[in-house]
TORTOR-803896 format. One line per field, with one value per residue (C-alpha): residue number from 1; x negated, y, z negated. Coordinates in steps of 0.2 Angstrom, whole numbers, m for minus. Last residue first. Example, Ala and Ser with C-alpha at 12.3 -4.5 7.8 and 13.67 -1.06 7.14 Angstrom:
BEGIN
num [2	1]
px [m68	m62]
py [m5	m22]
pz [m36	m39]
END
This chain:
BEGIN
num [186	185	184	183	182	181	180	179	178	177	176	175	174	173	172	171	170	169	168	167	166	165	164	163	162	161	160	159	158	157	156	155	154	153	152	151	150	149	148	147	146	145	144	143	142	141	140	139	138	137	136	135	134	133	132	131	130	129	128	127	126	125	124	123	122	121	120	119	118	117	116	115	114	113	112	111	110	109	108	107	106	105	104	103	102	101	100	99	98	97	96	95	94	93	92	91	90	89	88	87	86	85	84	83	82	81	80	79	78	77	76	75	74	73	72	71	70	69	68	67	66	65	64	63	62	61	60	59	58	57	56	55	54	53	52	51	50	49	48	47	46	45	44	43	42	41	40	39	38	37	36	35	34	33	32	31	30	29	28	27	26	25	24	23	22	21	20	19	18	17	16	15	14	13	12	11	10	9	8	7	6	5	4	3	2	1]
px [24	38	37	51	45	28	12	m3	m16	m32	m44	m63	m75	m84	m100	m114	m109	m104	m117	m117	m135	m144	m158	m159	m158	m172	m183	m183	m187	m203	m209	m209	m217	m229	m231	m233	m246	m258	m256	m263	m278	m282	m284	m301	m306	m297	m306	m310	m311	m300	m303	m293	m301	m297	m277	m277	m286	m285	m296	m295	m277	m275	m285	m281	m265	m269	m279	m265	m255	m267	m271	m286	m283	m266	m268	m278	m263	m272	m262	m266	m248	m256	m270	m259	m249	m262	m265	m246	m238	m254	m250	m230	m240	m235	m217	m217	m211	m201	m191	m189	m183	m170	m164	m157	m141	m141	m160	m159	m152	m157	m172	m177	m174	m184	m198	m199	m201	m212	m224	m221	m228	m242	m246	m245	m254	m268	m269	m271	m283	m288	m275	m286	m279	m292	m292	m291	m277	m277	m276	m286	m291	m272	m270	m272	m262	m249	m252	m256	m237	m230	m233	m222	m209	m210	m208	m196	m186	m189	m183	m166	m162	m163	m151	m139	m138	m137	m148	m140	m149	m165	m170	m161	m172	m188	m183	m179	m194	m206	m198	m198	m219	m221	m211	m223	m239	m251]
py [m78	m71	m69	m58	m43	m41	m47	m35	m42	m48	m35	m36	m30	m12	m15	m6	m12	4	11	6	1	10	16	0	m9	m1	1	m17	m19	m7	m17	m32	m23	m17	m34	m38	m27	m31	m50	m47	m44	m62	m65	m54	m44	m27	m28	m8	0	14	31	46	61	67	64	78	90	88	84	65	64	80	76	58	60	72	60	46	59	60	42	45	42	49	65	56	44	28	15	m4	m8	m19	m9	11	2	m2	17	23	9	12	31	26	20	38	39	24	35	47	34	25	42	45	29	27	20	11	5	m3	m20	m23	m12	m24	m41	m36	m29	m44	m56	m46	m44	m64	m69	m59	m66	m82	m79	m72	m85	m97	m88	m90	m78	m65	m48	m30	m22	m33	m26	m36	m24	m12	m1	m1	13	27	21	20	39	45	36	43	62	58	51	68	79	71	67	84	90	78	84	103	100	92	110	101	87	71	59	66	50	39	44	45	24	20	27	19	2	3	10	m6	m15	m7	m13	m4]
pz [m66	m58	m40	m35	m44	m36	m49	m43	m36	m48	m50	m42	m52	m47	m38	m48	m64	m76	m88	m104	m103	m90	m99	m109	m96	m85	m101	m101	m83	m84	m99	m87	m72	m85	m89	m73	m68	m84	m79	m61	m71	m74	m53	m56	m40	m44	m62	m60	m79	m82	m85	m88	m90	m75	m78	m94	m83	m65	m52	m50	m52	m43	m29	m29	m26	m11	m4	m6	3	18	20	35	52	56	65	78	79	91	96	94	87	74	73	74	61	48	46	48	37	25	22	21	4	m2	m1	m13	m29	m17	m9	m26	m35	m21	m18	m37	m33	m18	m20	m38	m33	m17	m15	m33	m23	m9	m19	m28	m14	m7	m23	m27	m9	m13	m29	m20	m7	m16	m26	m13	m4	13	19	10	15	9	m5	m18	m30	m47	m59	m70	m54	m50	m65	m54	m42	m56	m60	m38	m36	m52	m44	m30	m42	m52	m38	m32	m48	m55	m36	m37	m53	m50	m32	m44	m56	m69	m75	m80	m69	m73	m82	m69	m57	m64	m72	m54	m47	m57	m54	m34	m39	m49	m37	m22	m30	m40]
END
């Protein structure tokens, strides 16, 4: 999936263990369980659009791109002060790629870094491990069409979001008028 759905993912794992006592007990579930989200949605990607490699060339692919980052942007904005700690560990993983791509961009070499070690070991119990084995799903990565499956999960995700979070106060607490002094009467 791309990063918003992961940003998304992490925000709901988060707020979802929000409650638990002891403190330190809530932010392992919402590690371990925003890690674990990563190799889920990955999972999933096969049904969405996720061509794997750039295509500059494309129009749609720009676009859709374009969309991703714009996205991801706005919801580390909103969501990240708050809930950092589920939406580091649900996009933890895809530091794999800033590592990989990296060492071309930067033309360095990691020989400890060659390979996406946490995406390895997402797949290992995603792919290994009974319930998630049995999961399959069909691979329209190529098909423009299947971008709609990612954003209406992304859309569903949203909902959840405000619903979980209904009630709650804003982030930024509003800004009261000054205090009337004596000598100014209204």
């Amino acid at each position: 999936m791309q990063e918003p759905t992961h940003i998304l993912a992490g925000v709901i794992i988060h707020r979802s263990f929000e409650r638990v006592q002891p403190r330190a007990l809530a932010l392992g579930l919402t590690a371990v369980c925003a890690f674990l989200s990563h190799g889920l949605l990955d999972r999933l990607a096969n049904a969405t659009y996720h061509p794997p490699n750039a295509n500059f060339h494309n129009t749609f692919w720009v676009c859709f791109h374009s969309g991703v980052l714009i996205c991801t942007i706005i919801f580390l904005f909103v969501w990240w002060r708050r809930f950092k700690w589920g939406i580091f560990f649900a996009a933890l993983p895809d530091l794999d790629w800033v590592f990989i791509h990296g060492q071309k961009i930067f033309h360095i070499r990691l020989p400890f870094y060659q390979k996406p070690h946490m995406h390895n070991l997402l797949h290992m119990v995603f792919d290994e491990m009974p319930p998630f084995s049995y999961l399959r799903v069909p691979n329209h990565r190529q098909n423009p069409w299947a971008s709609l499956w990612e954003i209406s999960l992304v859309l569903v995700m949203l909902v959840a979001i405000h619903f979980l979070t209904k009630g709650r106060p804003p982030r930024i607490p509003p800004v009261s008028a000054p205090a009337r002094s004596e000598s100014h009467p209204a």
